[in-house]
N, C-alpha and C positions, 0 to 999 in steps of 0.2 A: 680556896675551895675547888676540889674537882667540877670541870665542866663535864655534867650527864650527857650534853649532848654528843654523838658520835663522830668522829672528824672523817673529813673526806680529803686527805689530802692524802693516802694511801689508794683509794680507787681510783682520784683525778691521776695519779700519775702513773698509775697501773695501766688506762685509757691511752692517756697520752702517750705509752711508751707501745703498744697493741696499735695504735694510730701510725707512730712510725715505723714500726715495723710493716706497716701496710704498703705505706709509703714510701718504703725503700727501692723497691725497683723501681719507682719512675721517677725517684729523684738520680738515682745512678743512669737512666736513660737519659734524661735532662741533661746531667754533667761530662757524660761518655759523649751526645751526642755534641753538647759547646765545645769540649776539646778537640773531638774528631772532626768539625766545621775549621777550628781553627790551624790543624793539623792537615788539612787539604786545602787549605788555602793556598798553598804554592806548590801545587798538585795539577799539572797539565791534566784536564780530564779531557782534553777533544783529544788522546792519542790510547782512552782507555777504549772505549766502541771499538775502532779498530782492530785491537788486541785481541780483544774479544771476537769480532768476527772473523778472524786470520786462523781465529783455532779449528787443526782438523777434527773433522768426525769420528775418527778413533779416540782424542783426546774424550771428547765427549763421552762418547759414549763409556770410556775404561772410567772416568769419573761417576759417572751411573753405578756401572759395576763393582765401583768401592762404597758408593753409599750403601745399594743393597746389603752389601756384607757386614756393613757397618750397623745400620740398623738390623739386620739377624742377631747381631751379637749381642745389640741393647736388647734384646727381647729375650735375648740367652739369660738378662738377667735376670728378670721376671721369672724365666723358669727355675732356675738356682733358688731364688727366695722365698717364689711359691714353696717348693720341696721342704724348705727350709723351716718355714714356717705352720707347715701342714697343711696347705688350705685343703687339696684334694682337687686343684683345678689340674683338671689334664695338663700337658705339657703344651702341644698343638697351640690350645685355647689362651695359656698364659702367654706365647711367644706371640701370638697375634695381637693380644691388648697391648703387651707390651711395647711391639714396635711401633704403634698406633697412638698409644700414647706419649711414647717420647722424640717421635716424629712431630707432632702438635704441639708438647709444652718446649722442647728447644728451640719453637718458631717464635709463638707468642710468650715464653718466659711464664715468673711463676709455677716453676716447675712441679712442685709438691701436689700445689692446688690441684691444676691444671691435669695433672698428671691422674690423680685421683677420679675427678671428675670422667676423664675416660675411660679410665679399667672400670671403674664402677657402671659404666655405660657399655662396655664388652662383655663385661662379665655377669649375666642378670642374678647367677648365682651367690656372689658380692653383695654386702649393704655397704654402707658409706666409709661406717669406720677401719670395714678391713680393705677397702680401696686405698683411704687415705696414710694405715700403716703402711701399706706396701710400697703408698707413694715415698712415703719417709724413709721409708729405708732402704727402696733405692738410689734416693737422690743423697742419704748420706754415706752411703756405704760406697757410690761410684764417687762421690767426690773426696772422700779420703782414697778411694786406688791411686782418682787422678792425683790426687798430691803426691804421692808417693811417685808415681813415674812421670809427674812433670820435673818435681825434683831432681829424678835422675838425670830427665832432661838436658835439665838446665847444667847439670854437673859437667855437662861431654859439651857444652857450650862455652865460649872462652869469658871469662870476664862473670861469671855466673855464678861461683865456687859459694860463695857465703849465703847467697839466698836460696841453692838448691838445696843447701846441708839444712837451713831451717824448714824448707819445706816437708823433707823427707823426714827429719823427726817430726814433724807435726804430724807429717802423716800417718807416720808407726804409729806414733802414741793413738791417733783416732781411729786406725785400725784396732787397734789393741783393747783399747777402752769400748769398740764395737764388739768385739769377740765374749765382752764380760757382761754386756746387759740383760736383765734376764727375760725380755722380749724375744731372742734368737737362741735360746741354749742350742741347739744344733747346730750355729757357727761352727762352732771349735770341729766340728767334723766332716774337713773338706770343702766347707763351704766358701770359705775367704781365699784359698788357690786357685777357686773355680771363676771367684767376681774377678780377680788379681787377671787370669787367665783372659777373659771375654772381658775385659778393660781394655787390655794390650791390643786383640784383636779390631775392638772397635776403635779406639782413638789411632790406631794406625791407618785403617782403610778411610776413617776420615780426615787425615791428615794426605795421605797419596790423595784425596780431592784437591787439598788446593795445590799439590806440586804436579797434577797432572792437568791443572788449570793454568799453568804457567805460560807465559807464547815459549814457542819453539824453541827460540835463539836464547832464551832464559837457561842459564849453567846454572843449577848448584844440584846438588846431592838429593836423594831425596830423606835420608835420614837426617837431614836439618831441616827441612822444611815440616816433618812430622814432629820433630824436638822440639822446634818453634810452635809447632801449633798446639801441643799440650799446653803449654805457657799459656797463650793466650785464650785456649777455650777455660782452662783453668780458672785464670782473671774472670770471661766473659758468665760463667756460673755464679762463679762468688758476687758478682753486682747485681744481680736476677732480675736484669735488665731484659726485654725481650728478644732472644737470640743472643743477647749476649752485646748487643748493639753496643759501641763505642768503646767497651774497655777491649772486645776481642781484637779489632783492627788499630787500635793502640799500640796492642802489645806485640802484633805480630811487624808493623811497620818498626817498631822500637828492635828489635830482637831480628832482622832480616834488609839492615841497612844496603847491606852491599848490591839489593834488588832495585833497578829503577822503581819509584814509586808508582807511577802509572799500569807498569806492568802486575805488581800488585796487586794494586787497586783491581785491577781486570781481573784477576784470581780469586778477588774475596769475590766479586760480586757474582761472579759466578758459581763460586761455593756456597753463597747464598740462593742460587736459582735452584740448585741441583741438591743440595743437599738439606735444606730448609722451605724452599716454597715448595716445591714436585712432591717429597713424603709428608709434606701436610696436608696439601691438598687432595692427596689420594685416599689419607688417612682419615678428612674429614668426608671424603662422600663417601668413605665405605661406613662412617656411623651413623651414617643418614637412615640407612636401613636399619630397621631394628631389630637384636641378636636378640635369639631364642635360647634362651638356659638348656645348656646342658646335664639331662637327667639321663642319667646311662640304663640300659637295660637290665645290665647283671645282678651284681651284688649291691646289698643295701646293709648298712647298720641296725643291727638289734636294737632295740630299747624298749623301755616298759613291758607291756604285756608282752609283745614278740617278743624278747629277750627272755621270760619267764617261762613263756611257751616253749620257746625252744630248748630252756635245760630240763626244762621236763621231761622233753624227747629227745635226751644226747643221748647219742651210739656210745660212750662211752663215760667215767665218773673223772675222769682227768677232766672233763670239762667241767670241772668245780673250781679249776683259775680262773673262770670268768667273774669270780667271787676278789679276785684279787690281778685285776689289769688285764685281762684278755678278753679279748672282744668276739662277738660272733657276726659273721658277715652270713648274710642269706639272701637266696634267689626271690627272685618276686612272688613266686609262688608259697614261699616259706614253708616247705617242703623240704628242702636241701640247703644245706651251713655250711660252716667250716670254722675252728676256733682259732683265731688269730692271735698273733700279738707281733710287734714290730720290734727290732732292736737295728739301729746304723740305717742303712738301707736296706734291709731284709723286710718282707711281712712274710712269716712262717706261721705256715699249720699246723701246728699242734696234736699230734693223735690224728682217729681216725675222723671221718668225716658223717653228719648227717645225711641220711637219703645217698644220692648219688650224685653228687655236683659235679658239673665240666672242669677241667681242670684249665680249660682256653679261658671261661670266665673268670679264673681267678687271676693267670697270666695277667688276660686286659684291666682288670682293678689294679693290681701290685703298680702295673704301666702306666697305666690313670696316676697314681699317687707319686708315683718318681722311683717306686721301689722296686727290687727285685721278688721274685714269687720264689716260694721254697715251702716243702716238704718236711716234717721233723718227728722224728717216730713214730712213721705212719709202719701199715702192717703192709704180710707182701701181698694183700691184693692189691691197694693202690701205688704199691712200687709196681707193681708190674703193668699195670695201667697207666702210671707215668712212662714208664721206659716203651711203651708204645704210643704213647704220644712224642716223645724224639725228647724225653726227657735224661736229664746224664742223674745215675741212681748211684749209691753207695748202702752199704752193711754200716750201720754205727753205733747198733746198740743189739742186745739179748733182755730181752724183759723174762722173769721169773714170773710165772703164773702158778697160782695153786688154785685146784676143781675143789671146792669147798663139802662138797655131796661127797666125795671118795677120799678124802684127803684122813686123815689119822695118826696122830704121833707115833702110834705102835707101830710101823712101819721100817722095814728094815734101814729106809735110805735115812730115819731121822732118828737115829744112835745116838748122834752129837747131841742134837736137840732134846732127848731125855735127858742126859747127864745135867744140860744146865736148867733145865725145869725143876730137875732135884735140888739144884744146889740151890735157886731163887728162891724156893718154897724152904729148906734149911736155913736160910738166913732172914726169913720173917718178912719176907717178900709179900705184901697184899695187891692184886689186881683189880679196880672197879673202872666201870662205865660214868664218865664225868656226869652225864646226866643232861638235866636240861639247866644246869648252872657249871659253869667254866669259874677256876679258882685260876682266875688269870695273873694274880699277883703272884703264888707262887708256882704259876707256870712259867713268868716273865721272870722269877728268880734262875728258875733251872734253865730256862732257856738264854742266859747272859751268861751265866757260869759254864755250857754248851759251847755257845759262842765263843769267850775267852781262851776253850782251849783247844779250840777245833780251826779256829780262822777265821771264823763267821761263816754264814748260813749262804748256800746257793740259791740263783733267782733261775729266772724263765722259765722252763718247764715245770719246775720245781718250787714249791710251795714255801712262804717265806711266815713267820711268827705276826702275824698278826690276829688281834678279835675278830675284825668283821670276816675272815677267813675260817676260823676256827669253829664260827659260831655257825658255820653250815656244813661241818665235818663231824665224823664218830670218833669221839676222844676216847682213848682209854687210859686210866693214870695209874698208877706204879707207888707204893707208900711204902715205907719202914717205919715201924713207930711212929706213926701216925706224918712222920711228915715225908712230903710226894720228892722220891728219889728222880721218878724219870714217867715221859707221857709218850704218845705217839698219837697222832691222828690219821683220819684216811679219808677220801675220797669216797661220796656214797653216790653209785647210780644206779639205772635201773635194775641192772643183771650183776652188778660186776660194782667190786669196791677194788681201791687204789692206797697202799699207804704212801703217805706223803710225810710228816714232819715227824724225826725223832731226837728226842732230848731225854738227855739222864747226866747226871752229877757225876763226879767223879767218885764219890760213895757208894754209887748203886750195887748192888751187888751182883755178881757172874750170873747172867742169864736171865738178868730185867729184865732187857727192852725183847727178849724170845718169849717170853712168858707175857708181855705186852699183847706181840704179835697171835700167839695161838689163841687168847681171848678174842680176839678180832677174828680171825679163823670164824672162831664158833660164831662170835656174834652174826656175821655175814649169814652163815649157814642159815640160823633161823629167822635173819632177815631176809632169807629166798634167794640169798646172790649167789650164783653160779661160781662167779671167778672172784677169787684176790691176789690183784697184782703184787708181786713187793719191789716194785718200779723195775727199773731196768740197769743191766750192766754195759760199761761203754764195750763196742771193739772198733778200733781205730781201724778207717779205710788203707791199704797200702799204702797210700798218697801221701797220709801225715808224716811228717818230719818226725823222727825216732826221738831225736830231744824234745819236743812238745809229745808225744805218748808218754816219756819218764815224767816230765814236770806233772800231767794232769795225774798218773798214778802216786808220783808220790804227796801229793797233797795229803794232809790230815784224816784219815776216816777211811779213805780206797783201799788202803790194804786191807782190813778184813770185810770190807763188804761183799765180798765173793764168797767170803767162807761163810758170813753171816747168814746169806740167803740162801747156799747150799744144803745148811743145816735143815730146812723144810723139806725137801725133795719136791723142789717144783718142778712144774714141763717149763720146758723152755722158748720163746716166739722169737723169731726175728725181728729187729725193727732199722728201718732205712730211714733216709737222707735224699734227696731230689730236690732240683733248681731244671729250670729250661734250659743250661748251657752250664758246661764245662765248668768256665770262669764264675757264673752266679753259683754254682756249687761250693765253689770253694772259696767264696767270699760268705757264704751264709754260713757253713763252718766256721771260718772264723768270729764270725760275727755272733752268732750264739754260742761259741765256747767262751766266749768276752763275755755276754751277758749269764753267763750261766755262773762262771765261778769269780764276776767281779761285775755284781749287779747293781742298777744304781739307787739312791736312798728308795724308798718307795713312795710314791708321787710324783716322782722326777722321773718316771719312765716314760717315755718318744709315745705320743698319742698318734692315731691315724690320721684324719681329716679333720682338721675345722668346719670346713663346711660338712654337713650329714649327705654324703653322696646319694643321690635320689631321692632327696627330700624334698617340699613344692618351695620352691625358691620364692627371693624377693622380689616381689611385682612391681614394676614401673609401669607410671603412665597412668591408666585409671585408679586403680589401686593405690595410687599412692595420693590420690586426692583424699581417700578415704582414710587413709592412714599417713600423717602429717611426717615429711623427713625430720627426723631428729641428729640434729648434727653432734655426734660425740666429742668433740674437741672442744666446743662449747658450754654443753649441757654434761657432760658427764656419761655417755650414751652406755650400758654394758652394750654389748653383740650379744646376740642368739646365736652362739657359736657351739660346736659341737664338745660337750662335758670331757676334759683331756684327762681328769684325773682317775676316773672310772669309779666303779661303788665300793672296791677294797679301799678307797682313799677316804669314802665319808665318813663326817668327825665329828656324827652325831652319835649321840648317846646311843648304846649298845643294846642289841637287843634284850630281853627277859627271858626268851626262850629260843631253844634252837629247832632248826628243823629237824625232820625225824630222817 
């Protein structure tokens, strides 16, 4: 007979095995330290003092001067991961926890914990669990670098060949296998040559500690004494022993035989003064004091009512991608915005701007975030208000505008455009307004059979097929016998409508999607809108490379989209391009011609900040008696983290009605 009762010998050993994992470092301190007693046992220690006190003052003092460097660089990492991860903690602020924190957990070991424990005490804008990721991922992301270049190490070391080759592929693969988890998807961009980078720097300068700790009369190189000391800081991690105690001094006495041992001896313990007690100790009285959250003054994230509010009162109807991933940043008076969206390291503006926002404030947000600030078919007044603020400006687009009040087919400049009205209307061509019901299944018909033969749909600027999209835009659809050949939607704001998405079948007949657009024309007209854009045409700065202007023209669609929009006789507007420098110009061109014509799924696009910059942060100290820490590793904690996928991504049920 089945026994009902429940067995526990899956949670006893679940306990038991969370026990010694607990218990791992002080059993590797125990056993580090019985070898290391019995490994100095024939260890003259009355001739280490000496050693020690024989060392000049420049020795000293160049050992100081490689730990600083050493520790800047571990703080480098902090800033790499933060970026990485989105929190939105300035740069400054991440390199200061940083260093602070791995100054303390390399003393007393436990690194993760320990490590945690301190950002989360630097950073009040931090709750626990995004301390404790950070902790994790710094400590596993630096400890596969160090595998990889202790291996190399070990390889330019004689006698070392077979365990350097394992390390180094252990290493690749835990790089590799980092690069794929989907906690980091901005790994893959730059991010692993930058840890790779500020690895090398920091295990060097703390490697020139113990060869610059050596006495005088001490010969050897100092690129063996830094080989050897990857090795052994390597060891002294993987035991998470405190500092590394007994397995580091193991491995560097094993691996640097030809040094008297004394003299040594005299090098670690001094590497120990200088590089482990001094920035602990500095690092614990500076958190004695306690850090005030940083709440910036400038820019703040939209949501809920502000967020509503302010597309109420966009300067323009392009800001209806905030419907589908783009965000609105606004000043504290909410008075003045700006519609963003990020692609790489870009955060680009979008169109033109609400009110009159500083453009120094957005610089310092982009700086705040890790990113570079950029400009993206803004009109030329704020080109030219960038390029007097010492901005570098480019020409990169002509938008087609039609004055809806004056406009009129019967006009000589749109010839073309009667010819195909006649023939759309000859071939039983019907135009209607979708209404307040979207027939999204055979919209999502013609819009795949679009896609199939076009290449698929552009992103960023440009408006991508989805409902919750759609369902705040003026459709108009397109039928043959009754069934929908081709649709278009547009951008509805206050003065001024924007066409955005067109699809039509290969069946449609000559002069749909124009016969589309003049219904929207009209409609505009008697919904009061002054302008309808029919978006913009590219013109490539000099700058670009003449074979990337053919690639981007000859793509699918470009060739008659000039003629398509000519057939209206619209006026014509300039639209630019702007970054603060040269170099971030032409890094956000690239970066948004990437996201534009190879955009990524949707929901998978690079969110801002995790944390909501300016929002009242988490309170320690009193507040937290009132509000019990909930440790997420434990309990399962979510974060109160700032929403990445934005409200084109929610996958709830669709609305009933659209707005008007």
């Amino acid at each position: 007979m089945h026994d009902p009762r429940p067995s526990t010998a899956t949670p006893a050993t679940a306990r038991l095995g969370r026990l010694a994992l607990r218990l791992l470092p002080l059993v590797a301190l125990a056993i580090g330290g019985w070898l290391l007693a019995r490994r100095c046992g024939t260890i003259d220690f009355g001739a280490v003092w000496p050693a020690l006190a024989a060392l000049p003052p420049q020795q000293w003092i160049g050992a100081l001067a490689c730990t600083g460097l050493s520790l800047w660089a571990l703080g480098q990492y902090d800033v790499v991961l933060h970026r990485a991860m989105g929190t939105g903690i300035a740069p400054d602020r991440a390199r200061a926890a940083g260093m602070r924190a791995m100054a303390i957990s390399q003393t007393i070991g436990f690194g993760s914990i320990t490590g945690a424990l301190v950002r989360w005490r630097a950073l009040p804008e931090c709750d626990l669990w995004l301390a404790t990721r950070l902790s994790v991922w710094v400590s596993v992301s630096f400890m596969a670098a160090l595998g990889l270049l202790a291996g190399l190490s070990l390889l330019l070391l004689e006698g070392h060949s077979a365990l350097a080759a394992l390390l180094a592929i252990a290493a690749i693969a835990a790089l590799t296998r980092i690069t794929r988890l989907p906690g980091l998807p901005q790994l893959r961009a730059g991010t692993l040559p930058r840890l790779l980078l500020w690895t090398v720097i920091d295990t060097s300068a703390a490697g020139a500690v113990i060869w610059l700790l050596l006495p005088a009369h001490v010969e050897i190189a100092a690129s063996a004494a830094i080989f050897a000391y990857l090795a052994a800081l390597g060891a002294g991690l993987a035991s998470q022993s405190p500092g590394g105690v007994g397995a580091f001094e193991l491995v560097l006495l094993a691996l640097m035989p030809q040094l008297a041992e004394a003299d040594l001896i005299a090098a670690i313990i001094g590497y120990r003064v200088v590089y482990h007690a001094v920035p602990a100790l500095i690092a614990l009285l500076a958190l004695i004091r306690p850090v005030a959250p940083d709440i910036p003054s400038g820019l703040t994230l939209a949501r809920g009512a502000e967020r509503h509010a302010a597309l109420a009162q966009a300067p323009h109807s392009e800001w209806g991608l905030a419907h589908q991933g783009a965000r609105i940043l606004l000043s504290r008076d909410r008075q003045n915005g700006w519609l963003v969206r990020r692609t790489g390291g870009t955060l680009a503006v979008i169109g033109e701007p609400m009110g009159r926002p500083e453009l120094s404030m957005l610089h310092a947000h982009a700086s705040r975030l890790g990113l570079t600030a950029a400009l993206y078919k803004c009109g030329p007044r704020l080109a030219r208000a960038a390029r007097d603020a010492g901005w570098a400006v480019e020409r990169i687009a002509t938008e087609a505008v039609i004055d809806t009040a004056s406009w009129s087919a019967d006009r000589p400049a749109c010839r073309s455009l009667r010819r195909k009205l006649k023939a759309a209307a000859k071939s039983g061509v019907e135009i209607t307004c979708a209404g307040d019901h979207l027939p999204l299944e055979e919209m999502a018909r013609v819009h795949a059979e679009w896609a199939a033969r076009s290449g698929g749909e552009r992103g960023f600027s440009m408006g991508r097929f989805c409902p919750e999209l759609l369902s705040h835009q003026y459709v108009v659809l397109a039928r043959r016998d009754g069934v929908l050949v081709g649709f278009a939607s547009f951008h509805q704001g206050r003065g001024d409508w924007t066409l955005d998405l067109m699809r039509q079948t290969a069946e449609a007949p000559d002069g749909t999607m124009m016969a589309i657009v003049v219904a929207a024309i009209e409609a505009a007209r008697e919904a009061g809108a002054a302008k309808l854009s029919l978006a913009a045409l590219p013109a490539m700065p000099c700058w670009i490379p003449g074979w990337l202007v053919a690639r981007i023209a000859a793509r699918p669609g470009c060739a008659g989209l000039e003629q398509f929009k000519r057939g209206f006789g619209p006026g014509w507007r300039p639209l630019y391009i702007a970054a603060p420098t040269r170099a971030g110009l032409l890094r956000a061109g690239v970066e948004i011609a990437r996201a534009i014509h190879d955009p990524a799924p949707l929901g998978r696009e690079p969110g801002l900040g995790t944390i909501e910059l300016g929002a009242r942060p988490v309170q320690k100290g009193r507040d937290t008696a009132r509000r019990p820490i909930r440790l997420p590793v434990l309990r399962g904690f979510a974060p109160r983290l700032t929403d990445q996928t934005g409200p084109a991504h929610d996958r709830r049920a669709l609305p009933t009605s659209r707005n008007p």
